[in-house]
N, C-alpha and C positions, 0 to 999 in steps of 0.2 A: 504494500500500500504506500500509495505517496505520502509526503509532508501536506501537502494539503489537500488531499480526503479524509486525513487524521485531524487535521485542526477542520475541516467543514463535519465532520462528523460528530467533535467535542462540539460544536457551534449546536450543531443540530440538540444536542442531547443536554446540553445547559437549557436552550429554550425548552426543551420540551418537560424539563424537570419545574422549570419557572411556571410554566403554565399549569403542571400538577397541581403545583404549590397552592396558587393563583385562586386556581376551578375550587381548592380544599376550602381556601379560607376565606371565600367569598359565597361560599354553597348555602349558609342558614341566612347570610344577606339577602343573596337575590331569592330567596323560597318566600320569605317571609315581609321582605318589604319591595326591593325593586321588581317582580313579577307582577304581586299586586296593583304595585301604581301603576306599570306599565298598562295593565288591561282596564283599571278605572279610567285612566287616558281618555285608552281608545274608544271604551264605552260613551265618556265627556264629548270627545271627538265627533261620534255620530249623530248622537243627540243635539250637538250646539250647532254646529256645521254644516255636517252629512260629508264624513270621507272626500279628500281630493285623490282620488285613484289616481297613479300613473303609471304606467308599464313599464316593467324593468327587464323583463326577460320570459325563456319560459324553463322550465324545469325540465329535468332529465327523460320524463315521459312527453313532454311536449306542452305540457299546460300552461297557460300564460300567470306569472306572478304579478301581482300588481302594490303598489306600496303607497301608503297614504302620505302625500307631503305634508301635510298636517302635524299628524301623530306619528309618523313611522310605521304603523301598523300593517302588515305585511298579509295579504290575500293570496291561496292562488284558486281558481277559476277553471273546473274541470268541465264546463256546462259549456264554454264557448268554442 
């Protein structure tokens, strides 16, 4: 192995430990309050508003995603 697939490799597996780390100690945050607020959001969102859909792509089966510039809140669309 070269010198550097040895240092892209460490690279790789420091982030990937960061991110362990990361997912562990953020896990009872986002369960218990960022998930919540997020979907009170987007619930606020539709009711004040009404969703500003706009197409972002479509997923691996082909369905279109659509994303609310608003809220963020992310749809996809198996019916279109």
């Amino acid at each position: 192995m070269s010198k550097a697939t040895d240092i892209s490799s460490e690279r790789y597996q420091i982030d990937k430990d960061r991110r362990a780390v990361m997912e562990s100690a953020m896990k009872e945050y986002d369960r218990t309050v960022y998930y919540p607020a997020r979907k009170a959001l987007s619930i606020r969102c539709q009711e004040e508003t009404g969703h500003n859909w706009s197409f972002r792509d479509t997923n691996p089966i082909g369905y279109p995603i659509y994303d609310c510039s608003i809220c963020g809140t992310t749809e996809i669309r198996a019916d279109e």
